[in-house]
C-alpha positions as CSV (number, residue, x, y, z in Angstrom):
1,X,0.6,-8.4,-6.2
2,X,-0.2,-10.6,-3.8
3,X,-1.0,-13.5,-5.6
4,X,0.4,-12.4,-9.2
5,X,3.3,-11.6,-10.8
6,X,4.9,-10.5,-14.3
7,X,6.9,-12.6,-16.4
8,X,9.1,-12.5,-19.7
9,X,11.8,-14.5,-21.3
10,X,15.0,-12.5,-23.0
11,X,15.5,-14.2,-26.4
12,X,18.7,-12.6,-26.6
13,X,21.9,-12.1,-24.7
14,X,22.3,-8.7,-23.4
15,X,25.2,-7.5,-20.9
16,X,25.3,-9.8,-17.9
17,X,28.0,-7.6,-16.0
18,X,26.3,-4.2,-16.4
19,X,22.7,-3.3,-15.3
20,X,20.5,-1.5,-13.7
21,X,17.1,-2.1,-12.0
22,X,14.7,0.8,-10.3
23,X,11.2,0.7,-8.5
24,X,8.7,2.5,-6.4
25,X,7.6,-0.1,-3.7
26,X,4.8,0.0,-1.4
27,X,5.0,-2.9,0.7
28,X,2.1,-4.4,2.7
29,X,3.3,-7.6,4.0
30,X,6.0,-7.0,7.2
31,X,7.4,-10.3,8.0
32,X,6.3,-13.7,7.4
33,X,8.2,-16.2,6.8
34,X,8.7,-16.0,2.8
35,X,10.5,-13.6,0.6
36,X,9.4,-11.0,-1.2
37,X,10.8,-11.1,-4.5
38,X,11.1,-7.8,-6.2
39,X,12.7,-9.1,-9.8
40,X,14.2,-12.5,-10.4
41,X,16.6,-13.8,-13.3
42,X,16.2,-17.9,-12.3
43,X,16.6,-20.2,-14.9
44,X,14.5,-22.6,-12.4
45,X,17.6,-25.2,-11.6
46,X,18.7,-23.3,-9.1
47,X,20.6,-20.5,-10.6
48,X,19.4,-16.7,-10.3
49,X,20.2,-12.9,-9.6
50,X,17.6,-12.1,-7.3
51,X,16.0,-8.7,-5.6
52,X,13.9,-9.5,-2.8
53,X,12.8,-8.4,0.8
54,X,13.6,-11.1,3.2
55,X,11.1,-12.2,6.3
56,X,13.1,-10.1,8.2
57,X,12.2,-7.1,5.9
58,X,16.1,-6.9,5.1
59,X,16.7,-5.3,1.4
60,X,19.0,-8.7,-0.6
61,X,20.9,-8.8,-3.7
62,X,22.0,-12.3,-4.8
63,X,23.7,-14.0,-7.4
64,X,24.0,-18.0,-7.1
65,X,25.6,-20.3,-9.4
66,X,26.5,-23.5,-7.6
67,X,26.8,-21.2,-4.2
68,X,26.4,-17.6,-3.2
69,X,28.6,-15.5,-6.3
70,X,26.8,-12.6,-4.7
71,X,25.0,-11.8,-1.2
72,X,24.2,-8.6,-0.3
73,X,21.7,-8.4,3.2
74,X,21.0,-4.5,4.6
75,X,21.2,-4.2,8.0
76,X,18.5,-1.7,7.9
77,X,14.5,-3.2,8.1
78,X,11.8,-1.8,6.0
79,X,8.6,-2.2,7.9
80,X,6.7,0.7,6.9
81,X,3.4,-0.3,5.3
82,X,2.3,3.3,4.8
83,X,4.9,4.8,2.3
84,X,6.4,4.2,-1.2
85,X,9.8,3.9,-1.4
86,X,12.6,4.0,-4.0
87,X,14.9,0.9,-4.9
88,X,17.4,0.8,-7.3
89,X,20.4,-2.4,-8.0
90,X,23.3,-0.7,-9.8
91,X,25.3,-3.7,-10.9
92,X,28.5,-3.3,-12.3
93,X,31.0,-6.8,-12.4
94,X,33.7,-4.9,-14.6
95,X,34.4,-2.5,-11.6
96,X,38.6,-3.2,-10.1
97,X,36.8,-2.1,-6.4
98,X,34.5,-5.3,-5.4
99,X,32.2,-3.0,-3.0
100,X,31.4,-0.6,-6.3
101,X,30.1,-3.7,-8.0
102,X,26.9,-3.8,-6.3
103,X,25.2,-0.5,-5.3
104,X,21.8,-0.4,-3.3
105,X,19.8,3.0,-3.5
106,X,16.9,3.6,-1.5
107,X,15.1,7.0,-1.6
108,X,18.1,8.5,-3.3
109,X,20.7,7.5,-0.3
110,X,23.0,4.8,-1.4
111,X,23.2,1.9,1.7
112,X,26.2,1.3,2.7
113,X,26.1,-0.1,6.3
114,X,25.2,-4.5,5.3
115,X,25.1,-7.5,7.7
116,X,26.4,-9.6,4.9
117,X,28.4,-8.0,2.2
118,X,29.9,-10.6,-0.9
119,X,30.8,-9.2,-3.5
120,X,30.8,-11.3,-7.4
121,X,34.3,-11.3,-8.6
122,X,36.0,-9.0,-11.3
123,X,33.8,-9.3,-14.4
124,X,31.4,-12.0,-13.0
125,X,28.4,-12.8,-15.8
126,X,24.8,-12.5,-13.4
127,X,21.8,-14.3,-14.7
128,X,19.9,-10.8,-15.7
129,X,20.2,-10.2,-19.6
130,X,20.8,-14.0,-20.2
131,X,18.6,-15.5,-23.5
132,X,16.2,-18.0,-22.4
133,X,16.4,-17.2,-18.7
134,X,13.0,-16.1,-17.1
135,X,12.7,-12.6,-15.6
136,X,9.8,-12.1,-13.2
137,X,8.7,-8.9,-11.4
138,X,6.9,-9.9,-7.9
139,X,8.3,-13.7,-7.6
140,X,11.1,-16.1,-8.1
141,X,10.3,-19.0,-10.1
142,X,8.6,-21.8,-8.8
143,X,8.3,-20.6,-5.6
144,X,6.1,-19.3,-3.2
145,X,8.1,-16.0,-2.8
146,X,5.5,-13.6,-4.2
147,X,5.8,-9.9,-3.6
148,X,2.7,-8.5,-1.5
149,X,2.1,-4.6,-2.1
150,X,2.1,-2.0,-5.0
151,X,4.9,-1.7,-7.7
152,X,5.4,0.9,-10.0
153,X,7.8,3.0,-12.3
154,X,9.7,-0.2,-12.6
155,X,12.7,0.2,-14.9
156,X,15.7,-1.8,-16.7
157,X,18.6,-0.6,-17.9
158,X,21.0,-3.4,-20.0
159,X,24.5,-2.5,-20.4
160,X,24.5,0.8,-18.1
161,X,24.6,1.3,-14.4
162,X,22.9,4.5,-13.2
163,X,22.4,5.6,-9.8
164,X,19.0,7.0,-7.9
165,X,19.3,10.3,-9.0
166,X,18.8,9.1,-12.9
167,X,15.4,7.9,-11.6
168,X,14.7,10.2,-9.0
169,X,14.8,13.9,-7.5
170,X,13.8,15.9,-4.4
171,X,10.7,18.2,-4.7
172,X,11.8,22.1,-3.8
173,X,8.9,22.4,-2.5
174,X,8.0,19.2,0.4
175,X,11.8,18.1,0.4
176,X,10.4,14.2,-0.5
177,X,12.0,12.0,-3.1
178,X,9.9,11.8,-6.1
179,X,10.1,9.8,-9.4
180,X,11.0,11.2,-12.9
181,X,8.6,10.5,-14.7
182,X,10.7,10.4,-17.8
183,X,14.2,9.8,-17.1
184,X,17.0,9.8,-19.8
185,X,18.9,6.9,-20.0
186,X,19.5,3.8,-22.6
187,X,17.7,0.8,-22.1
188,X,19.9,-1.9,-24.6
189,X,18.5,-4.8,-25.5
190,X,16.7,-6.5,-22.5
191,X,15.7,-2.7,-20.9
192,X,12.3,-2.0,-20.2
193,X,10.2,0.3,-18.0
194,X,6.9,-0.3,-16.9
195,X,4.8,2.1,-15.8
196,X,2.3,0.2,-14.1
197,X,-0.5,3.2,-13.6
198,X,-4.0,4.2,-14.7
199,X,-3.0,4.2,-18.2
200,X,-2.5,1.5,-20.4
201,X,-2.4,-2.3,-20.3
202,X,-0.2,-3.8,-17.4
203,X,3.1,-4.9,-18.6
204,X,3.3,-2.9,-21.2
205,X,7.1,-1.3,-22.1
206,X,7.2,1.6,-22.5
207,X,11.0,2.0,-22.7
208,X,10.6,1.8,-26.8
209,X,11.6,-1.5,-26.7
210,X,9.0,-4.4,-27.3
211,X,9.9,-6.0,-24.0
212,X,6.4,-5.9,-22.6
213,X,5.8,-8.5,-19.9
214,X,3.0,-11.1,-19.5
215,X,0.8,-10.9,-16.3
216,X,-0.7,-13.8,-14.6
217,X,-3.2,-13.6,-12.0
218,X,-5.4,-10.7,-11.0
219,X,-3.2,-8.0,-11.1
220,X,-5.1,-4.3,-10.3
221,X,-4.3,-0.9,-11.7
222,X,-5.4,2.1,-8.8
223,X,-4.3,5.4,-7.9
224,X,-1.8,5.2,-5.2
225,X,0.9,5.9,-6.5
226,X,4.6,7.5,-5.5
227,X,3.1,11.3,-6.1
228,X,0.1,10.7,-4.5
229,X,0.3,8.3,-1.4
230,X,-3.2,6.7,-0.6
231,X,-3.9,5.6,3.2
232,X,-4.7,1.8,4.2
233,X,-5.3,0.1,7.2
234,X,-2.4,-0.2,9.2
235,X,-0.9,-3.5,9.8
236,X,1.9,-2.5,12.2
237,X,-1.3,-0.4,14.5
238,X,-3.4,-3.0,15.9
239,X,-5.6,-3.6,19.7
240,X,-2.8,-5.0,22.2
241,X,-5.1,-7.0,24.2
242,X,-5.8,-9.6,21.4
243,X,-2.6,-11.6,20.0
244,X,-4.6,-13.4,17.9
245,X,-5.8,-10.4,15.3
246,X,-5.5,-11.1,12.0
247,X,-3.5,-8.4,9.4
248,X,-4.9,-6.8,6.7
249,X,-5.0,-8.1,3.3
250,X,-6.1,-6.9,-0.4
251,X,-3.1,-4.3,0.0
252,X,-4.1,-3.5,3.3
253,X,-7.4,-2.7,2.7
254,X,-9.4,-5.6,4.1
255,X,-9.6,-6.8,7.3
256,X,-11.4,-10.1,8.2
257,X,-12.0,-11.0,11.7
258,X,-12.2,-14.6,12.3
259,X,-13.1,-13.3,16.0
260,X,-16.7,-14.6,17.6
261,X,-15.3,-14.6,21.3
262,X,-14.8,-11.7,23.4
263,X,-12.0,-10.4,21.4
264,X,-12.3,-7.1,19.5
265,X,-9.8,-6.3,16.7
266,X,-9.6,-3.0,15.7
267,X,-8.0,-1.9,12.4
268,X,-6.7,2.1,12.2
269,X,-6.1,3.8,8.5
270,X,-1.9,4.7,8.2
271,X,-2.9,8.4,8.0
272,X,-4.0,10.6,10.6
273,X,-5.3,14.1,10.0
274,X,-6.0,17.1,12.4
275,X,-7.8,19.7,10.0
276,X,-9.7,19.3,7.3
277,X,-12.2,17.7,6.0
278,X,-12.5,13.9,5.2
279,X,-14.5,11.3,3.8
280,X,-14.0,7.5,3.3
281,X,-16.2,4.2,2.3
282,X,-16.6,0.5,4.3
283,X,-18.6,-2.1,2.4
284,X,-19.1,-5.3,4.6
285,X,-18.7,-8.8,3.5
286,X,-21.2,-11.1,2.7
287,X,-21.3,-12.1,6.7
288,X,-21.3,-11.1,9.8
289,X,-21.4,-7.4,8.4
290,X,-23.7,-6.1,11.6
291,X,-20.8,-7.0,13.8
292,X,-18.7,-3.9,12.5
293,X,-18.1,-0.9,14.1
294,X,-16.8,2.2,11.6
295,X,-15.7,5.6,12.1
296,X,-12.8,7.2,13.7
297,X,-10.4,7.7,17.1
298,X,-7.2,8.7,18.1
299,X,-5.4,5.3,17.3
300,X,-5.2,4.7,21.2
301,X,-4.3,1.4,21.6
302,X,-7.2,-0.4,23.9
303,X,-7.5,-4.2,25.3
304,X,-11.5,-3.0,24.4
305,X,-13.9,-3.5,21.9
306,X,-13.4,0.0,19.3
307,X,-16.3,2.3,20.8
308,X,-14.8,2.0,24.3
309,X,-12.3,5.0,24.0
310,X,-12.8,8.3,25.3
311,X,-12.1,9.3,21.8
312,X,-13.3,6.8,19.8
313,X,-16.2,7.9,17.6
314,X,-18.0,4.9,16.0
315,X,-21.9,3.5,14.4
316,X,-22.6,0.2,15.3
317,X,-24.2,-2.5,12.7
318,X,-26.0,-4.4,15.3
319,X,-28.1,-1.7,16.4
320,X,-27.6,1.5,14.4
321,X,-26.5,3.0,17.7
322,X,-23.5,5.3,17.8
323,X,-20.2,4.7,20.7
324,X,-18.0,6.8,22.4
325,X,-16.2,6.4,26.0
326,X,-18.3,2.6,26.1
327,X,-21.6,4.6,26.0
328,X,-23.9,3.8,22.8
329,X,-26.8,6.0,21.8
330,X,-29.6,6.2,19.4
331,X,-28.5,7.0,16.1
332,X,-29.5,5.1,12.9
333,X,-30.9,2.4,10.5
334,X,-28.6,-0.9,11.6
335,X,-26.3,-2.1,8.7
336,X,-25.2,-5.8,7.5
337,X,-24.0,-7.8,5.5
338,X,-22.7,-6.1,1.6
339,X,-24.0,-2.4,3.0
340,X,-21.4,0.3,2.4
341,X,-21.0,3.0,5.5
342,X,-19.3,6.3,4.3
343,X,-17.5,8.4,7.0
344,X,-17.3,11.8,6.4
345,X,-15.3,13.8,9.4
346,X,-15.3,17.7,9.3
347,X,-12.4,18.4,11.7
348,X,-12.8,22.1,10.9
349,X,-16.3,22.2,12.7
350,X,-15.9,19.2,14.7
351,X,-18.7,17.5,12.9
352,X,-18.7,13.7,12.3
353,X,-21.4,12.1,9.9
354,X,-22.3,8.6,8.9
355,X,-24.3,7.3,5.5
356,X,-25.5,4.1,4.9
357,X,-25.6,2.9,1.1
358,X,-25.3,6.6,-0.1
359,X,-27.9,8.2,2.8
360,X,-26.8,10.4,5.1
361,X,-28.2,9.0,8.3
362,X,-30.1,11.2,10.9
363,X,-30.9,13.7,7.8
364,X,-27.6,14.8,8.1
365,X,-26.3,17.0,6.4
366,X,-22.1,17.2,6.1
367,X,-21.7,20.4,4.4
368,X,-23.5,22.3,7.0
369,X,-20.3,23.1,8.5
370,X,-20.6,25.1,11.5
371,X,-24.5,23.9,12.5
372,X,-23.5,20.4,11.8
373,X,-27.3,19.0,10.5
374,X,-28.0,16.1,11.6
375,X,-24.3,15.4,13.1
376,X,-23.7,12.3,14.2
377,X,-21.3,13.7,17.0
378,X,-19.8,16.8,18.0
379,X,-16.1,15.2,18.3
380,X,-13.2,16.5,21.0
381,X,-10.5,18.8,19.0
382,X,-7.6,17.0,17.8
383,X,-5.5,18.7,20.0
384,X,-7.1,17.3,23.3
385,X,-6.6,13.7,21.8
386,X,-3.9,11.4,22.9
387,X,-2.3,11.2,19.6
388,X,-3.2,14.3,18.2
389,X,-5.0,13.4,15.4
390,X,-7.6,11.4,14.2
391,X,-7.7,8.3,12.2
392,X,-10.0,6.3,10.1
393,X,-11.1,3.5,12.1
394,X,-13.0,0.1,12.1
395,X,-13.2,-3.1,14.5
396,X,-15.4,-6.0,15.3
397,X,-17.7,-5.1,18.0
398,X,-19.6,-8.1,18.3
399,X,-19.2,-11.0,20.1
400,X,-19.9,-13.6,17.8
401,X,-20.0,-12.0,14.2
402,X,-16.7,-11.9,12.7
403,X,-17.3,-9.2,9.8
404,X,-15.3,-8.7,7.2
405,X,-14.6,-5.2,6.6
406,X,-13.3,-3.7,3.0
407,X,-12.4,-0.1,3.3
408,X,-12.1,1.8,0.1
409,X,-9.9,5.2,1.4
410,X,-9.7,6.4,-2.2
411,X,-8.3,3.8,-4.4
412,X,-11.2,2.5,-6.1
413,X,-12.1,-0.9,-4.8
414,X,-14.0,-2.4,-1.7
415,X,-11.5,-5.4,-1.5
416,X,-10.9,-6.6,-5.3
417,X,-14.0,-5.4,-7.0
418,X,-13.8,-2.1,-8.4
419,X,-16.8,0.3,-7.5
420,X,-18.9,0.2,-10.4
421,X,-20.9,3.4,-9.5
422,X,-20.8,6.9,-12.6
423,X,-19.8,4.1,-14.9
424,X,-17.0,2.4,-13.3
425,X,-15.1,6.0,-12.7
426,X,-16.8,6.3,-9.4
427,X,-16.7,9.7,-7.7
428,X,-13.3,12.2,-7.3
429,X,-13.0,14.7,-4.7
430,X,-13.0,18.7,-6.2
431,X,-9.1,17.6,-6.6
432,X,-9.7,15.0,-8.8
433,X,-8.6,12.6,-6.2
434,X,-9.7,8.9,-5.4
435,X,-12.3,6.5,-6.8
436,X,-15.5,6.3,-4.5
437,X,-18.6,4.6,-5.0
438,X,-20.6,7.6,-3.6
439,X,-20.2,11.0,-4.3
440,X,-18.1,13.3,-2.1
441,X,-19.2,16.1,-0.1
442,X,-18.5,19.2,-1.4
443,X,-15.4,20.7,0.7
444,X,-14.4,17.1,1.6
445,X,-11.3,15.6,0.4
446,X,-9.8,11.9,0.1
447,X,-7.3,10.4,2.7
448,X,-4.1,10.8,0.4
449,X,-1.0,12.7,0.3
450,X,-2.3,15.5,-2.2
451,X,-5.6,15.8,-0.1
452,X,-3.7,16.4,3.1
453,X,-2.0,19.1,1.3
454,X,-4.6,21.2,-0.5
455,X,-5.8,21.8,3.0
């Protein structure tokens, strides 16, 4: 939600001193130096209830009227790019306690340790519910403070103040806090719940209410989602001997290297794996494409170019030649600009293969399992790795390219263009998983949550 946002103006008066607000959140900026707004009330002359992530990746509450009514900053920082996570504002004015006024929830546990706790007084009217006042989901009015990463399950409740568990449960079976998909409560008038999925138009309420927002910008629909947790690159993982890499971007799944020295940036996917069997897709920009190294390591941090590792396992653009340990070999065709490299890593037989625009390259051949046709590599087990896993993996290994690298790990677009291959469904995994461009090999699964676990 980068660079769009949801928007919708009350034309009635709900209840001002009883509410309640719940999300899923994936966030994919850490830091910065702007807010991240999850839901605003601002009436645009500087009066607003706000929910927001702060630079410092502190979870805020605010009310302010002619000063701060209501400030509420968690001590805890949520820098973890790689999860959702579970937010819900119970806010309650009428309350005789001032600290069970305000009640922050994340992932079913209710926060309780703040560096800045002000509570509104005793029956204090907020700016949520008020006619005529904007509400925004992903920004504050006229601002730059635009939320950057996923949002779903997004709920308001006018005139009742609920707490996580009306949202959310624990599965029996992994122990993780989950969403209900369908939880009881009463919206009132303003109350609304967006779904924001793969099924209907964005914005719509589906609360049974009417109070369906309006979406400006390019706002995408994929299949990461709370149940099923989709990998991306990692912006907090990144090559310690270059200060100057850039982070991610298109939710974490571009990287663009701006590099043509000696510098080699290396981007690593969030999840690691050490069984299995795993396939993924990088389409290059429109230049410098050749300059790209993809495939996978160990996520060792190196002040080297990604190829240099003793467990790095990577096919070059420049010269179709594939890198381990600093040692290139003859492998392949080369690859450039707009060509899309699939990765398919068979951790079972430790069997690594490469394609190139839907080819499997060397006449390889990745369910072959234990023969490993036309292999790429016969990698190092997991277990002998430094981390102990493996990761999807891509960096600039050229000295004066600077590609631009869009990885689709399942969610259905290289950058923001939807793959457009089986008539815009692309191709699932035998789960049902992910949106690729090319088909999957059979046994192979995508980099998510439930294809981690049907192993």
């Amino acid at each position: 939600m980068a660079s769009t946002y949801l928007s919708r103006t009350p034309s009635s008066t709900g209840n001002r001193k009883k509410w309640t607000w719940s999300g899923w959140v994936k966030k994919t900026k850490i830091g910065g130096s702007n807010n991240k707004e999850l839901m605003s009330a601002n009436n645009g002359s500087n009066q607003f209830s706000l929910i927001f992530f702060n630079p410092a990746d502190q979870l805020n509450y605010y009310d302010y009227t002619t000063g701060y009514s209501s400030q509420i900053i968690t001590n805890r920082l949520f820098r973890d790019p790689s999860s959702w996570m579970h937010i819900v504002v119970a806010y309650d004015s009428a309350q005789s306690t001032s600290s069970d006024r305000i009640k922050l929830y994340v992932n079913g546990v209710q926060e309780t340790s703040f560096g800045t706790s002000t509570y509104p007084s005793q029956n204090y009217d907020s700016f949520m519910n008020l006619s005529s006042v904007p509400n925004y989901i992903g920004r504050e009015a006229g601002t730059s403070n635009l939320y950057e990463g996923s949002m779903t399950h997004i709920h308001l409740t006018d005139g009742y103040a609920y707490d996580a568990s009306t949202f959310g449960e624990t599965d029996s079976v992994s122990g993780i806090w989950k969403p209900k998909t369908a939880p009881s409560v009463t919206y009132g008038t303003n109350g609304f719940f967006l779904k924001m999925e793969n099924s209907g138009a964005m914005g719509t309420d589906s609360s049974g209410n009417t109070n369906t927002f309006t979406v400006s910008g390019n706002l995408t629909q994929n299949v990461d989602t709370p149940s099923n947790n989709f990998a991306t690159w990692n912006p907090l993982s990144t090559s310690t001997g270059y200060s100057g890499q850039n982070l991610p971007i298109n939710g974490n799944t571009t990287f663009v290297s701006a590099e043509t020295g000696t510098n080699y940036p290396t981007y690593y996917s969030t999840l690691g794996v050490s069984s299995g069997k795993y396939y993924f897709e990088c389409k290059m920009g429109s230049s410098g494409g050749s300059g790209a190294m993809i495939g996978i390591s160990d996520q060792k941090q190196l002040t080297g170019f990604y190829g240099g590792g003793t467990y790095d396992y990577g096919y070059f653009g420049y010269d179709g030649k594939k890198y381990s340990n600093g040692s290139g070999t003859s492998y392949a065709n080369t690859f450039g600009n707009n060509d899309i490299v699939g990765v398919a890593v068979d951790i079972d037989n430790l069997k690594l293969y490469f394609s190139k625009n839907g080819v499997w390259q060397n006449s390889g051949n990745p369910e072959s399992g234990s023969t490993g046709t036309g292999s790429a590599y016969t990698i190092a087990s997991p277990s002998l790795t430094t981390t102990g896993f493996y990761f999807f993996t891509a960096g600039d290994a050229g000295n004066s390219d600077a590609p631009t690298v869009n990885a689709n790990f399942g969610q259905g677009y290289f950058g923001t263009t939807a793959v457009a291959t089986n008539s815009g469904a692309g191709y699932q995994d035998s789960d049902g998983n992910g949106k690729m461009n090319y088909s999957v090999p059979s046994g192979y699964k995508i980099l998510c949550t439930k294809g981690i676990n049907s192993f």
